[in-house]
C-alpha positions as CSV (number, residue, x, y, z in Angstrom):
1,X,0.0,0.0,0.0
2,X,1.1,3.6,-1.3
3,X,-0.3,6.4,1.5
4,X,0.2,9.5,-0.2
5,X,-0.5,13.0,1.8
6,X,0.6,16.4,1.1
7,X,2.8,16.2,3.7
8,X,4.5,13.1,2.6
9,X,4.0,9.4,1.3
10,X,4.2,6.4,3.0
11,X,5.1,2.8,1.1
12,X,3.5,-0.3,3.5
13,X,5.0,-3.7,3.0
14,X,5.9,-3.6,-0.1
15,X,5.2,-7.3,-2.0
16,X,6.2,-7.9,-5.6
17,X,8.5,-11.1,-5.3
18,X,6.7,-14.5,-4.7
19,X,7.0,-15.5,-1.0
20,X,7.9,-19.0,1.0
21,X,9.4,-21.0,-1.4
22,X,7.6,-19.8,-4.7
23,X,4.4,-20.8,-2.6
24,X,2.2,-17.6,-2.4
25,X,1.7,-15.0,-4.9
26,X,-0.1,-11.6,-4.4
27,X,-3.7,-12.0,-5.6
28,X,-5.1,-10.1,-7.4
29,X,-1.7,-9.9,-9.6
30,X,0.6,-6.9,-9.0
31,X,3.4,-7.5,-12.2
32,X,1.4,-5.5,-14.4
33,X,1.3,-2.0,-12.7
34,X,1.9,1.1,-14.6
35,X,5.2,2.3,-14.6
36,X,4.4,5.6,-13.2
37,X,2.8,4.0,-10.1
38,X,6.0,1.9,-10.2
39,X,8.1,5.2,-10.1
40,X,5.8,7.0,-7.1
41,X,6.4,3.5,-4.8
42,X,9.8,3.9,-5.7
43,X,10.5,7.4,-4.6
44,X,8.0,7.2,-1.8
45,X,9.1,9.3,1.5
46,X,9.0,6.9,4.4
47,X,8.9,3.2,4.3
48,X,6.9,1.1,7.1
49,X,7.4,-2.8,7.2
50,X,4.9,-4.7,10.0
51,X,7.0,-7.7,9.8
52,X,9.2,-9.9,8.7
53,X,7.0,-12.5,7.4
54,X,7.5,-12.7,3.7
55,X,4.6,-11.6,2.5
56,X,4.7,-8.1,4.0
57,X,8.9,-8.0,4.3
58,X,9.7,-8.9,0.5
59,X,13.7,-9.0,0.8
60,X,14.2,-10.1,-3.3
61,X,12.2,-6.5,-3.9
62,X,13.9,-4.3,-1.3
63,X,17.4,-5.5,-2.3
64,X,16.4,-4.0,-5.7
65,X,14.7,-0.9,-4.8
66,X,14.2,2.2,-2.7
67,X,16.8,4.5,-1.6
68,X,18.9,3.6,1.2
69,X,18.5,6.5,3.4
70,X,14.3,6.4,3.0
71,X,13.6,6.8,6.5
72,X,12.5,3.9,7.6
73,X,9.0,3.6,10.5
74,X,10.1,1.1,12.8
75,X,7.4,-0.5,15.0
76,X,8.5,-0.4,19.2
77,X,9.4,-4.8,19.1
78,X,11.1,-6.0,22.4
79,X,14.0,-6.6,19.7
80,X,16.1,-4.9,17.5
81,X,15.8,-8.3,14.9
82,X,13.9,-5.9,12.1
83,X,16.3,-3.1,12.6
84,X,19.0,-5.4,12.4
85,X,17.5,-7.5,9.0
86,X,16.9,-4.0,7.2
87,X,20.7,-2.9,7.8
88,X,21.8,-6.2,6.1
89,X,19.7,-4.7,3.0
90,X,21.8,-1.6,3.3
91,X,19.0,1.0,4.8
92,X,20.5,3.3,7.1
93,X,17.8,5.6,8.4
94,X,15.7,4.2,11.0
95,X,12.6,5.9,13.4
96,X,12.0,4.4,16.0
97,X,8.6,4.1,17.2
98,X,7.3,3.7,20.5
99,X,4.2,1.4,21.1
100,X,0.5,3.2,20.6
101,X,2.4,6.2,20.9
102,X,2.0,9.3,18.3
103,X,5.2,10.4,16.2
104,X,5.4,13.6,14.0
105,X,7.4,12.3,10.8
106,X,6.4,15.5,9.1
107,X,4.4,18.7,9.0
108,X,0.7,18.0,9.4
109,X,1.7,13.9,9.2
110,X,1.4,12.0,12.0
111,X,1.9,8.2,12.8
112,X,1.2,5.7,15.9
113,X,2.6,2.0,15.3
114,X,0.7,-0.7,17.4
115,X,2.7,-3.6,18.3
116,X,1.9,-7.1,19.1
117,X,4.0,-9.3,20.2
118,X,3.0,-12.4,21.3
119,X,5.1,-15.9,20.5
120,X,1.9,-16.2,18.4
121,X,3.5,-14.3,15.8
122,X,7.2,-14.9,16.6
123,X,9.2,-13.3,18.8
124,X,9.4,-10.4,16.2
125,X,6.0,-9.5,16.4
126,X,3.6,-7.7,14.3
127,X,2.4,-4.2,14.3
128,X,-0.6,-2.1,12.3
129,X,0.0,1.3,11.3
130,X,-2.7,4.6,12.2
131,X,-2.1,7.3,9.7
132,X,-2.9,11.2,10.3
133,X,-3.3,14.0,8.3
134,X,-5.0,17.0,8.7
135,X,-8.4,15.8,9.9
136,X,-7.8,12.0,8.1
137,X,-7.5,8.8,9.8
138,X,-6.3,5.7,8.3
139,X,-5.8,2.5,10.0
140,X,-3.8,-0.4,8.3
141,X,-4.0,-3.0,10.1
142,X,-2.6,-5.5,8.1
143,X,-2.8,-8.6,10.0
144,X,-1.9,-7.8,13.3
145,X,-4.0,-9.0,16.3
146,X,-4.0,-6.2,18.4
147,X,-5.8,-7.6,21.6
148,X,-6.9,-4.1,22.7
149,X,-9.6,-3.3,19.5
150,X,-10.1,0.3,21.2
151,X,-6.4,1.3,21.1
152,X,-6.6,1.3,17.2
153,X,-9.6,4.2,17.1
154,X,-7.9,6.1,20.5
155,X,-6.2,8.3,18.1
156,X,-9.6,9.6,16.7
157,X,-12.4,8.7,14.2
158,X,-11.3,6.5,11.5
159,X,-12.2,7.2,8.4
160,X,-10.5,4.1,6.3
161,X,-9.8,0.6,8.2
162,X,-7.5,-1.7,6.1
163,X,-7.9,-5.1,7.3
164,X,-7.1,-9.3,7.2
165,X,-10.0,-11.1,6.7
166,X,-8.4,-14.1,5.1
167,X,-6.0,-17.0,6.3
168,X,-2.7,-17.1,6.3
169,X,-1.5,-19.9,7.8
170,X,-1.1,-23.6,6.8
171,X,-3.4,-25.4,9.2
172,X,-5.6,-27.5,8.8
173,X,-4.6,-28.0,4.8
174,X,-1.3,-30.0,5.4
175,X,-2.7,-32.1,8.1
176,X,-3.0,-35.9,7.4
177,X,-6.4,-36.1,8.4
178,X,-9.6,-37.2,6.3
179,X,-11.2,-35.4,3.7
180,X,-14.5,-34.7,5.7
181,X,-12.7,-33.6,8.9
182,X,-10.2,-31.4,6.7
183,X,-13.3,-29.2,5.3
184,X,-15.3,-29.4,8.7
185,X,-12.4,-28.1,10.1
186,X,-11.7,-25.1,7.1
187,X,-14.8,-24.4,7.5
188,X,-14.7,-23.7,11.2
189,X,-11.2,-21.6,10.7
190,X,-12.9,-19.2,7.9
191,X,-16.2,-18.8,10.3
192,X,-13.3,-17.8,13.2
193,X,-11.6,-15.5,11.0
194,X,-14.7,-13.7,9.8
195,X,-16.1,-13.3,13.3
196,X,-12.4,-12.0,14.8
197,X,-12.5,-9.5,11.7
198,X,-15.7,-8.3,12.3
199,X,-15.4,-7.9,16.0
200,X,-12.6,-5.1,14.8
201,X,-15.2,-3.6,12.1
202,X,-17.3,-3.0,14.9
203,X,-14.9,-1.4,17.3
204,X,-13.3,0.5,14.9
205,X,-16.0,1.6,13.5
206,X,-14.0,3.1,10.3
207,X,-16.0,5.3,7.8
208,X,-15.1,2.3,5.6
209,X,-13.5,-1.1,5.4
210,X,-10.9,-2.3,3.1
211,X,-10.0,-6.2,2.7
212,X,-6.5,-6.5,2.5
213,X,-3.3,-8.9,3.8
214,X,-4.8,-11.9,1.5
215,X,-5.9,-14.2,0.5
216,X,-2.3,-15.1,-1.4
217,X,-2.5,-17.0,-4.8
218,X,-1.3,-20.8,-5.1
219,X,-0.1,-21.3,-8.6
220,X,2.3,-23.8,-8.5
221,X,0.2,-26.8,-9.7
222,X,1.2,-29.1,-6.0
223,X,-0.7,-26.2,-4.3
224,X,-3.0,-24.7,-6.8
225,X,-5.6,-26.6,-4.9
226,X,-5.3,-24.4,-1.8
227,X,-6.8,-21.4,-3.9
228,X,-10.4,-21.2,-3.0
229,X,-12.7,-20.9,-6.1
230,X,-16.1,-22.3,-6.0
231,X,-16.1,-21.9,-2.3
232,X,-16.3,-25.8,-1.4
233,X,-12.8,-26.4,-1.1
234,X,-10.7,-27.6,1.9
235,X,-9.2,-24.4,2.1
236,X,-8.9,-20.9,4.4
237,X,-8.6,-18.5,1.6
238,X,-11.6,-16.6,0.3
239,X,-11.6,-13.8,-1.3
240,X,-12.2,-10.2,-0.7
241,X,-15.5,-10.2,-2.5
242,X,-17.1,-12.9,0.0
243,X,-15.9,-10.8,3.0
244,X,-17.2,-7.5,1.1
245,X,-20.7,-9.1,1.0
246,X,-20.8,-10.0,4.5
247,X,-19.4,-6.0,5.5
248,X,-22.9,-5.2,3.5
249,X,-25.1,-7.3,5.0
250,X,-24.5,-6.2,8.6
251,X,-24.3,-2.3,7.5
252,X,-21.0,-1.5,7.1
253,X,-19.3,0.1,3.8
254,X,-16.7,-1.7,1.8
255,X,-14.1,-0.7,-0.5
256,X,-12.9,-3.5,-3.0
257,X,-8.6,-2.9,-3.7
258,X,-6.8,-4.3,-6.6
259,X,-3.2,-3.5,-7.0
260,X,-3.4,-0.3,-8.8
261,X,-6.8,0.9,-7.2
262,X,-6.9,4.5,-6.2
263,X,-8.9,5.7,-3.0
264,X,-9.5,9.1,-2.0
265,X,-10.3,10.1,1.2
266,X,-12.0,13.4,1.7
267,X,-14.6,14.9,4.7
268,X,-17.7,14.0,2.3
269,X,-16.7,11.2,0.0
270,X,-14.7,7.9,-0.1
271,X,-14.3,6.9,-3.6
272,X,-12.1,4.3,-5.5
273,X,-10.9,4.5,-9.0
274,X,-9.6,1.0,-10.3
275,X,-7.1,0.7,-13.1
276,X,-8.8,-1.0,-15.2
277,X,-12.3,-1.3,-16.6
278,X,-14.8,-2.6,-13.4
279,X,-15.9,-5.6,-15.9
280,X,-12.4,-7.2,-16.0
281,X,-12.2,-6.0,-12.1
282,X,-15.4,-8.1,-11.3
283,X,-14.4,-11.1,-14.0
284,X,-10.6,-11.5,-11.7
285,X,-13.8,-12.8,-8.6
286,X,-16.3,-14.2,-11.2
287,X,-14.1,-15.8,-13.3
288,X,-11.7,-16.5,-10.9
289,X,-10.4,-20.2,-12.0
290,X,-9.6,-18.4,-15.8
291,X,-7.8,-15.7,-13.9
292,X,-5.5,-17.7,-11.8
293,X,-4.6,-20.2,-14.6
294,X,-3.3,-17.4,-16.8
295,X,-1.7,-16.0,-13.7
296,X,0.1,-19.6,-13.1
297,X,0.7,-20.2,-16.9
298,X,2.9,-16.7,-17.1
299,X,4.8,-17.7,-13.9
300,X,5.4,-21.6,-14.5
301,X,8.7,-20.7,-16.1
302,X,9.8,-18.9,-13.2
303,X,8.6,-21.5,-10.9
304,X,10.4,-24.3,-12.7
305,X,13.5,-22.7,-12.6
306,X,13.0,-21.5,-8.9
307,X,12.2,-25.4,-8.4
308,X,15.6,-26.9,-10.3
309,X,17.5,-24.8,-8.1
310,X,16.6,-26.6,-4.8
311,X,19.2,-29.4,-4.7
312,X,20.3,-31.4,-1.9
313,X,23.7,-29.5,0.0
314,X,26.6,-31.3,0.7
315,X,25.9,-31.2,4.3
316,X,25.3,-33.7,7.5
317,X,22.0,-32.4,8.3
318,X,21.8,-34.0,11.2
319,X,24.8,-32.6,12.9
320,X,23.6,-29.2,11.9
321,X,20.6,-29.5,13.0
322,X,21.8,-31.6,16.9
323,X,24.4,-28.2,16.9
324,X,22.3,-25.6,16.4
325,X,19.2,-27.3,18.2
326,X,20.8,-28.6,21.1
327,X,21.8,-25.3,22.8
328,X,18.4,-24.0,22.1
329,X,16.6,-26.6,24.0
330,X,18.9,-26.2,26.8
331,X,18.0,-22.9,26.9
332,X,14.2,-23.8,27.4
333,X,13.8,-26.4,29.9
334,X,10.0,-25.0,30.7
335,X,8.7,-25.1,27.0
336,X,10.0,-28.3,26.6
337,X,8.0,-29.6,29.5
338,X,5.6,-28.3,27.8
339,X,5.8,-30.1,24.8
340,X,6.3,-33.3,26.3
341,X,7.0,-35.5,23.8
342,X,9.2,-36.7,20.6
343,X,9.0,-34.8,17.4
344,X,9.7,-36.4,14.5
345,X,10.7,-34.8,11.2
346,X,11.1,-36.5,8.0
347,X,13.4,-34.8,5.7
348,X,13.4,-37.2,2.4
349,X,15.7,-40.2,3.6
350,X,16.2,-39.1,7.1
351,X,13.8,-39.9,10.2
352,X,15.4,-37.2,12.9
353,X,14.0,-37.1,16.0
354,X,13.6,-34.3,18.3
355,X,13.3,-35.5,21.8
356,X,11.7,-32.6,23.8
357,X,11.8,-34.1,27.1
358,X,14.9,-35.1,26.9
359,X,16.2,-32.1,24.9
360,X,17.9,-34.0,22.0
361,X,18.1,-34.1,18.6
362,X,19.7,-37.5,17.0
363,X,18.5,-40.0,14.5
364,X,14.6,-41.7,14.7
365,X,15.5,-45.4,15.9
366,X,11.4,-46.3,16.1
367,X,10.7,-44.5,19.3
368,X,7.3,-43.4,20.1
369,X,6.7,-39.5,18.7
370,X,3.3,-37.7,19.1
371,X,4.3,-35.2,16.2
372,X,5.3,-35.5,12.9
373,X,6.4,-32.7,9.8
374,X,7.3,-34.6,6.4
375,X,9.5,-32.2,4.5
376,X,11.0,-32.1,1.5
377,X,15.0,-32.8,2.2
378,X,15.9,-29.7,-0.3
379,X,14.0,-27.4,1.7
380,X,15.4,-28.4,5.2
381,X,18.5,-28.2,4.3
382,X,18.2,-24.6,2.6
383,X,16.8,-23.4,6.1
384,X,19.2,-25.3,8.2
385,X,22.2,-23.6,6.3
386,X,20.6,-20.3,6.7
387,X,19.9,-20.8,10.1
388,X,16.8,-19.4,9.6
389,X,15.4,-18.2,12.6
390,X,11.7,-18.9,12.2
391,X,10.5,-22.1,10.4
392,X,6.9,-20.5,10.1
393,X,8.1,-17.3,8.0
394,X,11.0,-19.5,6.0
395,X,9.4,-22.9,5.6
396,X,6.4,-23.8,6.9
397,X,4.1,-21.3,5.5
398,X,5.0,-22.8,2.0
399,X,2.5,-25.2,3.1
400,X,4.8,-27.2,1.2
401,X,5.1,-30.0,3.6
402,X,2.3,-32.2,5.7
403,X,1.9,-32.8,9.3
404,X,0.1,-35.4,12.1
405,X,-0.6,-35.3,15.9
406,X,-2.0,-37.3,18.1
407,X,-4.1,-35.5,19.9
408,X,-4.6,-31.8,20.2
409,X,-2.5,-28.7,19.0
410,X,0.1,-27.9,20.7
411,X,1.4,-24.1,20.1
412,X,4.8,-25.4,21.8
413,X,6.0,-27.3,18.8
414,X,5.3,-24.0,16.8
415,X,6.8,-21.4,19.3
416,X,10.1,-23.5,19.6
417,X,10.2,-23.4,15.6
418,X,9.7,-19.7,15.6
419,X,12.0,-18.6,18.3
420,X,15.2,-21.0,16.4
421,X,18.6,-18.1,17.6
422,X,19.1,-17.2,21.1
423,X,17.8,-14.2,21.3
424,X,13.7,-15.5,20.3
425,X,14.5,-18.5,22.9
426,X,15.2,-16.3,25.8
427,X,11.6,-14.2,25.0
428,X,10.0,-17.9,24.5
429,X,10.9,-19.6,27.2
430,X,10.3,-16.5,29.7
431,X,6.9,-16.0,28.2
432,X,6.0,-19.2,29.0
433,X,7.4,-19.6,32.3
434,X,5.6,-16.0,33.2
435,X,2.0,-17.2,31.9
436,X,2.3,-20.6,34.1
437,X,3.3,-18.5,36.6
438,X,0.6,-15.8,36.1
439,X,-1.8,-19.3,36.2
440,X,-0.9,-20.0,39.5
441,X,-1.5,-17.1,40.7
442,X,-5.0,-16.1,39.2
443,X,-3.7,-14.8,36.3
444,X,-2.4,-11.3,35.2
445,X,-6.3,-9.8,34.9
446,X,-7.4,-11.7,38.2
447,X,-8.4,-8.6,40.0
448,X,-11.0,-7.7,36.9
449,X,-14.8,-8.4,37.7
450,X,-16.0,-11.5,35.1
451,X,-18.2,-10.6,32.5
452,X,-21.6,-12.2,31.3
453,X,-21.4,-13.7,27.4
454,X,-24.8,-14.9,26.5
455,X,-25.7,-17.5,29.4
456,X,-22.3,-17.6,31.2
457,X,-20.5,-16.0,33.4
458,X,-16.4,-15.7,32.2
459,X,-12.9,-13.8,33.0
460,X,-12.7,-11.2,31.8
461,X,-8.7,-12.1,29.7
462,X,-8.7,-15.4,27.5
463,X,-6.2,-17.9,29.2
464,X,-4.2,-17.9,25.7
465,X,-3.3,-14.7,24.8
466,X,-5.5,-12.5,27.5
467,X,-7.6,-11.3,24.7
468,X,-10.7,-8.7,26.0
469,X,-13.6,-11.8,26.0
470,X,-16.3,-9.3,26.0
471,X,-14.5,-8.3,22.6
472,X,-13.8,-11.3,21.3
473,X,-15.6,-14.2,23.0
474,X,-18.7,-16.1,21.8
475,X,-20.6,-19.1,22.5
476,X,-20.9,-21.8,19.5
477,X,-22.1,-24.8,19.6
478,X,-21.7,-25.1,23.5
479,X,-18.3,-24.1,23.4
480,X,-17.3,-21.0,24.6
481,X,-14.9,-19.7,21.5
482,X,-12.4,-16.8,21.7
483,X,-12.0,-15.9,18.0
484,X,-8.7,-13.4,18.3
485,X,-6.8,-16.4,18.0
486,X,-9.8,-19.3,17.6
487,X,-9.3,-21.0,20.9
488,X,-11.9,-23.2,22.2
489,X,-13.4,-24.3,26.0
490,X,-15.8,-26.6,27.2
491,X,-19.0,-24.4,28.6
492,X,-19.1,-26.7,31.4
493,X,-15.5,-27.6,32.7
494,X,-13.4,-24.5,31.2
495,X,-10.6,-27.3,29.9
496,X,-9.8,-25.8,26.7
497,X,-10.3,-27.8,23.5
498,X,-7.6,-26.6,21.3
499,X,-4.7,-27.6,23.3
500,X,-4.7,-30.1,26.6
501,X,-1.7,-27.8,27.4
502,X,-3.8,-24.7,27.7
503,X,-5.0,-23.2,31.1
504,X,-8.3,-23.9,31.8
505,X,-10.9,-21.1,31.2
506,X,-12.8,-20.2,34.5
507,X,-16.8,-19.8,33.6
508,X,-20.0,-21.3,34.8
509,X,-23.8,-20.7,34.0
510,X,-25.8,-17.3,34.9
């Protein structure tokens, strides 16, 4: 997204360069912009990244563009790993941010950057951006779950309210589960992620609502199946048109954005000029199937030859893996207990084993595991080489791999593959000794009066992530369902359904 003011422009995650592995593309299709909206993204006056997920932190693109002095909006993380990973690009002017907090970055332009930084998300975090200008608010949002909805409109009325609406994540699709219970269970996430972004609609309460941060585009023909089309398929990913008709039917005003779409914002009118004809912008929805096969037959060559240029490194995977590994679970005795049992991951010809308990990484010799990641041998060993930091950003949300469980989710597995240098496995493991500690004791929020949601009484935090449940929680189905993050509890007994590992959710009848 391009904000342009008077006072100054502002480029947000800039995304041009397939993500993950050649797995997502931007959809609708953003290679064919003009070259003079080209030129104005180039020479824009401040650049603002939310995160490093690939999506939103396009490293292929940056290396290639942009001045290295733009003055760079950075968002008030607990860790100097963005500030750090934007030097390596060669950027040199940074602003630094504090959380919620106000910043004059020129005359008349004024910005706040929201953090949230939850393991959830990695220890980097995520952050949406509030834009003002004159007597304009804008508040992009991106796809950052804020747990406080009213911090986002503290800043004034909102007039435009970019938003996620979409998935973007790989559950359940690479699960090894059966086909019924894999569309039940897509069903349910797209249900939770409408409900979560209309809970911020509501609070915001922008002049107008923009779909944005998804869905991506699958075109590489292992995952063009992910793409949802007809609606039926076992898949998180509708479009911006399905979430624009639900904005309508509850009252609200939507704004359909294609790469290239122009909004204005002024006291009386919100308009949007598209840059092409609005038949062919309807007929990208409508005929959606025609659209993304031409989109995938213009990028096949460039995913073959991204593809023949994963090979097999001449390396001992498993020793890198027990050296770099080994420390980290040292460092984490608590999350480990947490996970409590054997990971296995199959990388082509090799079973390793990840022994949690024990906190050990050596080869699978047939002992029991509860959890299971078969991926390609190629792609382990390109991450493992990197040292990549965070599987979820560098490998995982290729959804180019699949996964089993026994039993329920465990966010463990995920937070210790997010938080892989030493810096994310300090923040890990003291966030979760901190919220078993803040379980003994009551809880952070224990002192705040519970609150009635339909025909229960609750706390007021969600045990998870200490989301606002008079925001965010719901009763479905006769489970009580916090939809910030999706977690489920039993009406009756609190234990929560999403993860045996989770603390129990204190509620009882009216």
């Amino acid at each position: 997204m391009l904000i342009e003011t008077e006072a100054g422009s502002i480029l947000c995650d800039p995304w041009f360069e397939p993500a993950f592995f050649g797995g997502w593309f931007p959809f609708p299709r953003n290679d064919q912009l003009s070259d003079e909206l080209r030129e104005r993204i180039d020479n824009a006056d401040f650049l603002y990244v939310s995160h490093l997920h690939g999506d939103h932190h396009d490293e292929a693109w940056l290396d290639q563009h942009l001045r290295r002095d733009i003055p760079i909006l950075l968002p008030g993380f607990p860790t100097r790993e963005q500030r750090r990973t934007l030097a390596k690009h060669g950027f040199t002017n940074f602003v630094q941010t504090v959380d919620t907090e106000e910043l004059e970055i020129a005359p008349g332009l004024k910005v706040a950057i929201h953090i949230e930084s939850s393991i959830t998300d990695g220890p980097g975090g995520d952050s949406g951006l509030v834009v003002m200008h004159d007597d304009t608010i804008l508040v992009n949002q991106n796809d950052c779950r804020t747990n406080d909805l009213g911090q986002l409109a503290a800043h004034g009325p909102v007039d435009l309210h970019w938003l996620q609406f979409s998935g973007a994540i790989w559950y359940p699709m690479v699960y090894e589960i059966p086909d019924d219970e894999k569309l039940r269970q897509c069903q349910a996430k797209v249900k939770a992620q409408f409900a979560r972004a209309m809970r911020y609609v509501e609070k915001v309460g922008a002049r107008a609502i923009v779909p944005s941060a998804g869905p991506p585009a699958f075109l590489d023909p292992d995952l063009f199946g992910l793409n949802m089309i007809d609606g039926d398929e076992a898949s998180i990913f509708p479009d911006q048109t399905v979430f624009l008709q639900m904005l309508n039917d509850a009252g609200f005003t939507g704004v359909l954005n294609i790469p290239g779409t122009t909004i204005e914002v002024t006291p009386s009118s919100i308009g949007a000029t598209h840059p092409m004809p609005d038949a062919d912008v309807a007929a990208i929805f409508s005929e959606k199937r025609e659209y993304l096969e031409q989109y995938q037959a213009d990028w096949l060559p460039w995913l073959d030859e991204m593809k023949a240029g994963w090979q097999a490194l001449d390396i001992d995977l498993l020793a890198e893996l027990k050296s770099w590994w080994e420390p980290l679970l040292d460092m984490a005795p608590t999350l480990r207990s947490m996970v409590g049992a054997n990971v296995l991951i199959n990388a082509g010809d090799l079973a390793i084993l990840v022994d949690f308990p024990n906190g050990k990484v050596r080869p699978h010799d047939g002992e029991p595991f509860s959890f299971r990641f078969n991926i390609p041998r190629d792609l382990v060993e390109a991450v493992a080489v990197k040292r990549a930091v965070d599987w979820s950003n560098s490998l995982l949300l290729s959804c180019r791999f699949t996964a089993w469980r026994d039993g329920e989710f465990n966010e463990y597995v995920y937070n210790f593959l997010k938080s892989l240098s030493r810096e994310r496995m300090r923040r890990a493991e003291a966030e979760v000794v901190r919220k078993l500690e803040l379980a003994a004791g009551g809880g952070d929020h224990s002192n705040e009066p519970d609150i009635q949601v339909g025909e229960y009484i609750v706390q007021r935090r969600c045990p998870h992530r200490d989301a606002d449940l008079e925001a965010f929680g719901e009763v479905q189905d006769g489970e009580f369902v916090c939809t910030l993050h999706g977690w489920r509890f039993d009406c009756e007994t609190g234990a929560c359904l999403t993860s045996p590992t989770e603390t129990p959710l204190r509620i009882h009848r009216a």
